[in-house]
C-alpha positions in Angstrom: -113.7 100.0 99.7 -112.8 96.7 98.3 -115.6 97.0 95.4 -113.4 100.4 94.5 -110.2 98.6 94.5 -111.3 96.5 92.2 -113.5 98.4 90.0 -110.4 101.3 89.4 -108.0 98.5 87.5 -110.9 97.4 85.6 -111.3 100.6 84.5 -107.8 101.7 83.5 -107.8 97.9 82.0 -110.7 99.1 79.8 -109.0 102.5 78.7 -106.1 101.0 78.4 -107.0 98.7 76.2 -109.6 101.1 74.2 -106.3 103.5 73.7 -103.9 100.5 72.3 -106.6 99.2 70.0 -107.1 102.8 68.6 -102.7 102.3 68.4 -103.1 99.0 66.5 -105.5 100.3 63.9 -103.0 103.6 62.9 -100.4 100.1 63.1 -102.3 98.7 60.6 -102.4 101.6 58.0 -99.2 101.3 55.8 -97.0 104.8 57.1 -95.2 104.3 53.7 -98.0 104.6 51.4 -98.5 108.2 52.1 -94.6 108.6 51.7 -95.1 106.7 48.3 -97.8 108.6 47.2 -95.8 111.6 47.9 -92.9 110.2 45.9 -95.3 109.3 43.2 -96.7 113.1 43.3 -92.8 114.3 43.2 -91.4 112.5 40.8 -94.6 112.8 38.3 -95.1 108.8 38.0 -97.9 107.7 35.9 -100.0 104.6 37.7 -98.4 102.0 35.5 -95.1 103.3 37.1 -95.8 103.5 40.4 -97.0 99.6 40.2 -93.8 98.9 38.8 -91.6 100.6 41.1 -93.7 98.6 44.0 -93.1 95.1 42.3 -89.5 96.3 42.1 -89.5 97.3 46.0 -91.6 93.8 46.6 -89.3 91.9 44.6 -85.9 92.7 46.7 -87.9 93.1 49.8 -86.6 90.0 51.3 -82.8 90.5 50.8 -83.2 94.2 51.7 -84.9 93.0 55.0 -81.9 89.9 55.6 -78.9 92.1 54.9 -80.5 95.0 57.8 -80.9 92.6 59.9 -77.5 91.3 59.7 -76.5 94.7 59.9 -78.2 96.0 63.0 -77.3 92.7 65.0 -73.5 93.5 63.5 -73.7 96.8 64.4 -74.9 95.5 67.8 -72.1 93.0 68.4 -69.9 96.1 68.1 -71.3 97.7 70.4 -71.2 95.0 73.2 -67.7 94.2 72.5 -66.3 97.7 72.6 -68.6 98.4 75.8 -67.1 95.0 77.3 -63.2 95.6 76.9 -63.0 93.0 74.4 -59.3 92.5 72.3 -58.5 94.7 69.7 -58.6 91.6 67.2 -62.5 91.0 68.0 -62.9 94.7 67.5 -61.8 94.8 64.5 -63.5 91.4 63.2 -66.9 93.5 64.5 -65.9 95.9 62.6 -64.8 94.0 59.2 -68.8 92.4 59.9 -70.3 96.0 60.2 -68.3 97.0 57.0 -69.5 94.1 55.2 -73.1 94.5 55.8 -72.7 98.0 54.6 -71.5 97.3 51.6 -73.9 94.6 51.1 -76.6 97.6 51.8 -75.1 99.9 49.4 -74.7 97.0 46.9 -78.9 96.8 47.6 -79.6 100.4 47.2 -77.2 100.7 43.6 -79.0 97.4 42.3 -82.7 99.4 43.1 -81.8 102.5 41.3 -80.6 100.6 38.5 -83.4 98.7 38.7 -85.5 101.7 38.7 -83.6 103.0 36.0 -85.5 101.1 33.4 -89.3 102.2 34.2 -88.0 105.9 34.8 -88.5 108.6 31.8 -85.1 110.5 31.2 -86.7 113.6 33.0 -87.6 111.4 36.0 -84.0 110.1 36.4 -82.5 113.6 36.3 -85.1 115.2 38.5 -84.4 112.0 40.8 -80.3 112.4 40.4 -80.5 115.7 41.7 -83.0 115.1 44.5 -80.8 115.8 47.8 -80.6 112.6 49.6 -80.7 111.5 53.5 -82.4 112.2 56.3 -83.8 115.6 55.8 -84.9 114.9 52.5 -87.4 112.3 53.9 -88.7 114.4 56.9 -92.0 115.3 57.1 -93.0 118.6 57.4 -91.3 121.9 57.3 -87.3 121.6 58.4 -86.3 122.8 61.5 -83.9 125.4 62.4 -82.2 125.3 65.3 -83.1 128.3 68.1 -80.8 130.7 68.7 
């Protein structure tokens, strides 16, 4: 009885840890290259473009990384205060931070396209200008429908 009780954690420890190495390798393969390969596909990018666009994306990696992360810890600290019952005036200084960060991010994503802007053909901008934008644009797979 006691050899079993030790010999079922050692096993689960093994699958365990068979089942999160298999998790770390999909980790390790980059989710967004398929996404940017896709893009690539869509938007008819020759090779020389694509490595473009990805210095581009390299080069303003960094400040898009620092202003999200001021922006999720601000959208955060809004949370907790209105959650807490803090004053209206600390409220509203969350929210002045939130803003900010926002604008920052939208300030980001205008300097990008721009910045895209210069390796794109004409036909590439206006197929990418009209390219619905948000969420469901970036889903993978078929779109849902809701049930009836």
């Amino acid at each position: 009885m006691r050899r079993f009780i030790l010999i079922v954690p050692l096993a689960l420890g093994l699958l365990t840890t068979g089942s999160v190495a298999g998790w770390a390798n999909d980790a390790q393969r980059p989710a967004r290259a398929d996404g940017q390969q896709r893009f690539q596909q869509w938007l008819g990018l020759t090779d020389d473009q694509a490595a473009q666009l990805k210095e581009l994306r390299a080069k303003n990696a960094d400040a898009w990384r620092q202003v999200g992360t001021a922006l999720r810890q601000a959208q955060q600290d809004l949370r907790q205060a209105a959650l807490n019952g803090a004053d209206p005036a600390t409220i509203q200084a969350k929210e002045a931070d939130v803003t900010k960060y926002q604008a920052q991010m939208l300030d980001l994503r205008v300097k990008g396209l721009q910045d895209m802007a210069t390796v794109l053909t004409p036909e590439q901008k206006q197929k990418l200008a009209q390219a619905p934008m948000g969420p469901r644009f970036h889903r993978r797979g078929p779109a849902q429908t809701p049930s009836s």
